[in-house]
N, CA, C and O atoms as CSV, one atom per row, in Angstrom:
chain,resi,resn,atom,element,x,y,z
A,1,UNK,N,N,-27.955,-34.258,-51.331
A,1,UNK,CA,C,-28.289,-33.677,-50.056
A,1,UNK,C,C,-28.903,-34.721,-49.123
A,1,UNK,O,O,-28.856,-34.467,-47.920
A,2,UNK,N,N,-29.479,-35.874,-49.525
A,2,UNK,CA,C,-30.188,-36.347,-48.806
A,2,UNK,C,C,-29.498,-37.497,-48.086
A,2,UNK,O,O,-30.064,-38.181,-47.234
A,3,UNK,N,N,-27.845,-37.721,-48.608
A,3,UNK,CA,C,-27.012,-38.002,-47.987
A,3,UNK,C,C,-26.387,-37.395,-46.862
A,3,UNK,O,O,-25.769,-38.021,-46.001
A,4,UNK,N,N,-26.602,-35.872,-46.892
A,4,UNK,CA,C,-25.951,-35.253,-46.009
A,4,UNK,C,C,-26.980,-35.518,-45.078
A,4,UNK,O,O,-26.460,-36.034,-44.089
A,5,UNK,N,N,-28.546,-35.370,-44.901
A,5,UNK,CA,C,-29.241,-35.549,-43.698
A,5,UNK,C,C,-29.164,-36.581,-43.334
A,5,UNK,O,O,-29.106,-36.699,-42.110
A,6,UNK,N,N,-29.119,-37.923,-44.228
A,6,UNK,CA,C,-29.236,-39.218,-43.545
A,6,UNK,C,C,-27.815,-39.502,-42.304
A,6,UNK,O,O,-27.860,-40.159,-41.264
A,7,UNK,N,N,-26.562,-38.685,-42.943
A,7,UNK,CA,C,-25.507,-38.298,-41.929
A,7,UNK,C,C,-25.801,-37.996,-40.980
A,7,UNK,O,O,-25.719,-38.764,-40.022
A,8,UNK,N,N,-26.330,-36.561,-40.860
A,8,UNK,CA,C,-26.596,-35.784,-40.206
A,8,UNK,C,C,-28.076,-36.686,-39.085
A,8,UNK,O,O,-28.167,-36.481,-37.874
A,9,UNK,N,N,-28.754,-37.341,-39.632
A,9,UNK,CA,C,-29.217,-38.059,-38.489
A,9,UNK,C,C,-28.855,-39.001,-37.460
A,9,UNK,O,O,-29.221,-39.158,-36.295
A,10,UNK,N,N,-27.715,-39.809,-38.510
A,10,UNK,CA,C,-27.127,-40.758,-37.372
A,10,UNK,C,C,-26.433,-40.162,-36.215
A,10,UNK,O,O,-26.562,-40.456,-35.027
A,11,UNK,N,N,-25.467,-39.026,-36.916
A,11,UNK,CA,C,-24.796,-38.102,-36.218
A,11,UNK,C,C,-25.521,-37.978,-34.574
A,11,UNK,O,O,-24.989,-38.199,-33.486
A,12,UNK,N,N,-27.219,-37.445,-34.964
A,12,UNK,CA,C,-27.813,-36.717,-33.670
A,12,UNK,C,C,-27.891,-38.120,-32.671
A,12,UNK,O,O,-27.639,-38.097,-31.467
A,13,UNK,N,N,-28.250,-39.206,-33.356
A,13,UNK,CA,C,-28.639,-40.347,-32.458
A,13,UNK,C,C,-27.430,-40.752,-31.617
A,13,UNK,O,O,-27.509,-41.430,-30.593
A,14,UNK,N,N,-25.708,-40.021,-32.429
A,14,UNK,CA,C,-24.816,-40.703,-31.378
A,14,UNK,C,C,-24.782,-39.194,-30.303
A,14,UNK,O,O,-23.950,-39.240,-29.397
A,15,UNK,N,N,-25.457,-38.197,-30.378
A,15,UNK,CA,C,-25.211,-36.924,-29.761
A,15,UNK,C,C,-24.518,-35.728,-30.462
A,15,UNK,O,O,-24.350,-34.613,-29.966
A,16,UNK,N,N,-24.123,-36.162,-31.759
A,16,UNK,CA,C,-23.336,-34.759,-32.189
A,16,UNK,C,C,-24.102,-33.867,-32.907
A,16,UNK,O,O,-25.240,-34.331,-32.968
A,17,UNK,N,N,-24.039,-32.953,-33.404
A,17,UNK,CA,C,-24.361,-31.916,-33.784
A,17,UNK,C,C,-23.846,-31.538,-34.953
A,17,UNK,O,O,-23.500,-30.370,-34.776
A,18,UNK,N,N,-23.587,-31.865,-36.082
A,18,UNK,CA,C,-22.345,-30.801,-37.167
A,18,UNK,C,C,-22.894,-29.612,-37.582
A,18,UNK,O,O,-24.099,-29.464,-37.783
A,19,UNK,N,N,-21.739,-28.433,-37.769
A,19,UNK,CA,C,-22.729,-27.548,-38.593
A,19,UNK,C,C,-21.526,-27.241,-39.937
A,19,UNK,O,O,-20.302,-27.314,-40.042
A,20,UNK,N,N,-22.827,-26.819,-40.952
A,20,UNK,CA,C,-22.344,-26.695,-41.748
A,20,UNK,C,C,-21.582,-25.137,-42.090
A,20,UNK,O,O,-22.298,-24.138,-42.019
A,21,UNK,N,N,-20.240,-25.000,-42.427
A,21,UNK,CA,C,-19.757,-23.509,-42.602
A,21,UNK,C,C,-19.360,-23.227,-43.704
A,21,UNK,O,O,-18.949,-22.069,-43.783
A,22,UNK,N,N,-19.300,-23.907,-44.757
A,22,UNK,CA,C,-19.492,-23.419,-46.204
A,22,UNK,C,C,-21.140,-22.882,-46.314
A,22,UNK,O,O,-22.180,-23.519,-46.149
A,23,UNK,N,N,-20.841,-20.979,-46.774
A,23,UNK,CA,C,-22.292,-20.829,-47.082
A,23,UNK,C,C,-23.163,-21.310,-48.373
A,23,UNK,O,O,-24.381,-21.257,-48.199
A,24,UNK,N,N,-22.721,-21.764,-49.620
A,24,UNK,CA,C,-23.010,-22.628,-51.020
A,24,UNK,C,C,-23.888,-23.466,-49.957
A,24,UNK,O,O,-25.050,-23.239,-49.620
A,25,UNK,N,N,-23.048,-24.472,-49.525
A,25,UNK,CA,C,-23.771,-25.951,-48.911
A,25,UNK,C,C,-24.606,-25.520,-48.112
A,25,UNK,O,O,-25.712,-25.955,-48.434
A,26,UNK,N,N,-24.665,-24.750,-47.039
A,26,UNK,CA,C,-25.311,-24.412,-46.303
A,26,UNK,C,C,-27.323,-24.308,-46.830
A,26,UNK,O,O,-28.400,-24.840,-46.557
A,27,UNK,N,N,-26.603,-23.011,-47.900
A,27,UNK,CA,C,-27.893,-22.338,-48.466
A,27,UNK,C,C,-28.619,-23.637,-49.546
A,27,UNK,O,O,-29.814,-23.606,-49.841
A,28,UNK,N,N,-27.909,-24.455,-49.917
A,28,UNK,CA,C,-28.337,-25.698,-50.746
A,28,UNK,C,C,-28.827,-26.599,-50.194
A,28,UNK,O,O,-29.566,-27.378,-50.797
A,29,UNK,N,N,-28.485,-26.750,-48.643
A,29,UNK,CA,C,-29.505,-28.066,-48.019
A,29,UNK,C,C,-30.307,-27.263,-47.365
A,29,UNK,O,O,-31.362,-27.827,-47.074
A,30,UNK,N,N,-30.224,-26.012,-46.963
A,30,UNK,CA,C,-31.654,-25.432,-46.024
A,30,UNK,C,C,-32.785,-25.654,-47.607
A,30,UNK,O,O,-33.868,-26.203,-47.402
A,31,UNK,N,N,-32.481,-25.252,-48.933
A,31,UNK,CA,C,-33.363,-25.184,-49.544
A,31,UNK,C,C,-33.940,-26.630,-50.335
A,31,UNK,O,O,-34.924,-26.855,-51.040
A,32,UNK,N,N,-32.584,-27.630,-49.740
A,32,UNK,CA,C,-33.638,-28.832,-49.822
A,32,UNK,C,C,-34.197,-29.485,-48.938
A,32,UNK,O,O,-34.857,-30.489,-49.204
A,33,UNK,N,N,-34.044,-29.060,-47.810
A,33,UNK,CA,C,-34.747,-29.621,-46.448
A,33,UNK,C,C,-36.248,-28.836,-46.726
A,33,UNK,O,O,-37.390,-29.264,-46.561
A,34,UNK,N,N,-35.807,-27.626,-47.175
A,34,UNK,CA,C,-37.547,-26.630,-47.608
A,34,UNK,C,C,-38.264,-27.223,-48.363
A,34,UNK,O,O,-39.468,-26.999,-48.233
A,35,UNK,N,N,-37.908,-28.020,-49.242
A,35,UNK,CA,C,-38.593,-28.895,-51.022
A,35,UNK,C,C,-38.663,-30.175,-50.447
A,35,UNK,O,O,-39.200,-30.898,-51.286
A,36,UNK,N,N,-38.378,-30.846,-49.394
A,36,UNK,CA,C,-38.355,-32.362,-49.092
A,36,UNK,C,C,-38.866,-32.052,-47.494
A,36,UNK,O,O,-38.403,-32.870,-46.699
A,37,UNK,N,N,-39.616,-31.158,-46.978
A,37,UNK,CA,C,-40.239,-31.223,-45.679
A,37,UNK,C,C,-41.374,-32.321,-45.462
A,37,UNK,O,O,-41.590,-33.003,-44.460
A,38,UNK,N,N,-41.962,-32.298,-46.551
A,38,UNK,CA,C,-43.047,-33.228,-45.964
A,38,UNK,C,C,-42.729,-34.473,-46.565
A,38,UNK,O,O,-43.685,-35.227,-46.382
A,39,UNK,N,N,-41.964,-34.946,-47.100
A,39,UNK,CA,C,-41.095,-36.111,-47.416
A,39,UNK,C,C,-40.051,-36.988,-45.894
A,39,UNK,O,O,-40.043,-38.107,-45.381
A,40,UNK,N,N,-39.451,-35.931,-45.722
A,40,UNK,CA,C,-38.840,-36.073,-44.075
A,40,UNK,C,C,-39.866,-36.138,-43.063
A,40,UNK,O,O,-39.846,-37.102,-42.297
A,41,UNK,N,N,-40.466,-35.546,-42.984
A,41,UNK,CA,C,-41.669,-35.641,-41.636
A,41,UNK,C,C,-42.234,-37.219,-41.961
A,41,UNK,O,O,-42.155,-38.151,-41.161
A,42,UNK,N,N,-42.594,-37.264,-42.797
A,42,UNK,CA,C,-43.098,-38.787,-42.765
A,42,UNK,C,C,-42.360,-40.137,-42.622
A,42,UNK,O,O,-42.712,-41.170,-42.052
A,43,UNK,N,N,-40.855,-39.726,-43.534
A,43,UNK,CA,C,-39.649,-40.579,-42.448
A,43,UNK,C,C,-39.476,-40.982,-41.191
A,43,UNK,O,O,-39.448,-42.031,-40.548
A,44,UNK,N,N,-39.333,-39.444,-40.980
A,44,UNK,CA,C,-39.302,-39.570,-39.378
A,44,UNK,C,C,-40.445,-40.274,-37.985
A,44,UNK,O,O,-40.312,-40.703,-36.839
A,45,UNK,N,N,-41.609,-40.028,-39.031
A,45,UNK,CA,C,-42.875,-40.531,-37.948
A,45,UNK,C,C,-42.861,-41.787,-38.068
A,45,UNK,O,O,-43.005,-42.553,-37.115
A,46,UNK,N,N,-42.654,-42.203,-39.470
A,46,UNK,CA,C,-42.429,-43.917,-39.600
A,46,UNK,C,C,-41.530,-45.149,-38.829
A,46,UNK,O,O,-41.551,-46.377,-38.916
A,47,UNK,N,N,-40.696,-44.134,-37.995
A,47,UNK,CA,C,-39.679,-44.515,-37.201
A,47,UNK,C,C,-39.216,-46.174,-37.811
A,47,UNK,O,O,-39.386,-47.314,-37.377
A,48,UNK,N,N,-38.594,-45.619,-38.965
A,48,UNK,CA,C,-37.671,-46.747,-39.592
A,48,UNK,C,C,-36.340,-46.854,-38.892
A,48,UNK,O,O,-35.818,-45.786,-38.572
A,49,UNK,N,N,-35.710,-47.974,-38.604
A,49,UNK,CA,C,-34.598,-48.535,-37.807
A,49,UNK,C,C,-33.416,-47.735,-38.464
A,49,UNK,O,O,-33.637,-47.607,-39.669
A,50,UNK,N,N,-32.326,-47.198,-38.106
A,50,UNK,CA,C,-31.642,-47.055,-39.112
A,50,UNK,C,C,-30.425,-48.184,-39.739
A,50,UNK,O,O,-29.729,-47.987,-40.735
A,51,UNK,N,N,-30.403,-49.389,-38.853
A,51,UNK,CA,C,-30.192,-50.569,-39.317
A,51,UNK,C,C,-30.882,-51.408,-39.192
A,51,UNK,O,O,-31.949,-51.304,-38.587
A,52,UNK,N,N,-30.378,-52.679,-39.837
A,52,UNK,CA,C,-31.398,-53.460,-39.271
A,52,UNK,C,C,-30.726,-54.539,-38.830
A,52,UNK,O,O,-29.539,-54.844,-38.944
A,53,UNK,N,N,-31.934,-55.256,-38.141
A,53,UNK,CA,C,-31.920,-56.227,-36.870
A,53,UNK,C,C,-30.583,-56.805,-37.025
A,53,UNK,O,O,-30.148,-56.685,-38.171
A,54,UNK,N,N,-29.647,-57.522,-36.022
A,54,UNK,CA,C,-28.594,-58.421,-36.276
A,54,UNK,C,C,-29.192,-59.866,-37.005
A,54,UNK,O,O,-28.620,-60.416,-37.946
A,55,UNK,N,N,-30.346,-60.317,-36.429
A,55,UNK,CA,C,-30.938,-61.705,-36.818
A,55,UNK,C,C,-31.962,-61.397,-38.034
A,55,UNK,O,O,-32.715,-62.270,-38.466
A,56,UNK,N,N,-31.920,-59.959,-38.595
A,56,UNK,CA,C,-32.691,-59.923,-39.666
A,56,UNK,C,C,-32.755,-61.061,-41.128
A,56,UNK,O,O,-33.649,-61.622,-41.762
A,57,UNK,N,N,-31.874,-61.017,-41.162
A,57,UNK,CA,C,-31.716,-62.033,-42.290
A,57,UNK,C,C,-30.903,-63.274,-41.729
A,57,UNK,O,O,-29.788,-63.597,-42.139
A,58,UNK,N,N,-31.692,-63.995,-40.628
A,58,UNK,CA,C,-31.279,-65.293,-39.573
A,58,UNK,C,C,-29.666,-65.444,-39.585
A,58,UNK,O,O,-29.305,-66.522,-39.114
A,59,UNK,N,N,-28.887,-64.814,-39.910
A,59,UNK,CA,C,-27.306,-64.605,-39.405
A,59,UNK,C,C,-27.242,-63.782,-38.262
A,59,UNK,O,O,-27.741,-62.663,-38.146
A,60,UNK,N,N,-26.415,-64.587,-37.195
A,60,UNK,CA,C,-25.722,-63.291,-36.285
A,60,UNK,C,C,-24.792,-62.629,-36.590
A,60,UNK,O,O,-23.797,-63.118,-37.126
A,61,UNK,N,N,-24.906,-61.496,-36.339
A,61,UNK,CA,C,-23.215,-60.439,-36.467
A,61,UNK,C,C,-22.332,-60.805,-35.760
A,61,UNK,O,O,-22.532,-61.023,-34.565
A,62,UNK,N,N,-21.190,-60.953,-36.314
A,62,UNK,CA,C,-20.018,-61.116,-35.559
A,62,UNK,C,C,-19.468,-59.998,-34.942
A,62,UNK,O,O,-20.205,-59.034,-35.151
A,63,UNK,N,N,-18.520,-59.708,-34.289
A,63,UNK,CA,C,-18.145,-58.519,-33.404
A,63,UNK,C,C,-16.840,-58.395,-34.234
A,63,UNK,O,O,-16.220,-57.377,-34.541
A,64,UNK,N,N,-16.640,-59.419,-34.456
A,64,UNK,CA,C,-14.736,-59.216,-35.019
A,64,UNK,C,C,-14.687,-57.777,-36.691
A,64,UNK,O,O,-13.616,-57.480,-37.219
């Protein structure tokens, strides 16, 4: 599941939205977003990059 939010976050940062319409999956990540709330809140406040830097490790990215 915690693949599906880390999705599901990049997702919001480009603007989308997904929803989920299988009810199984559905009812399986609301109840792990319920068991990992205060695990996520502290993610989120930590405002970790979700990549990192191009010069992080002194290489530039290439575009190609």
């Amino acid at each position: 599941m915690h693949l599906y939010w880390k999705i599901f976050e990049e997702l919001k940062i480009l603007g989308e939205y997904p929803v989920l319409l299988d009810p199984s999956l559905k009812r399986c990540f609301k109840h792990w977003m319920e068991t990992h709330q205060y695990s996520l809140t502290m993610a989120e406040q930590r405002h970790i990059p979700m990549f990192p830097a191009p010069e992080a490790f002194g290489v530039t990215l290439s575009l190609n």
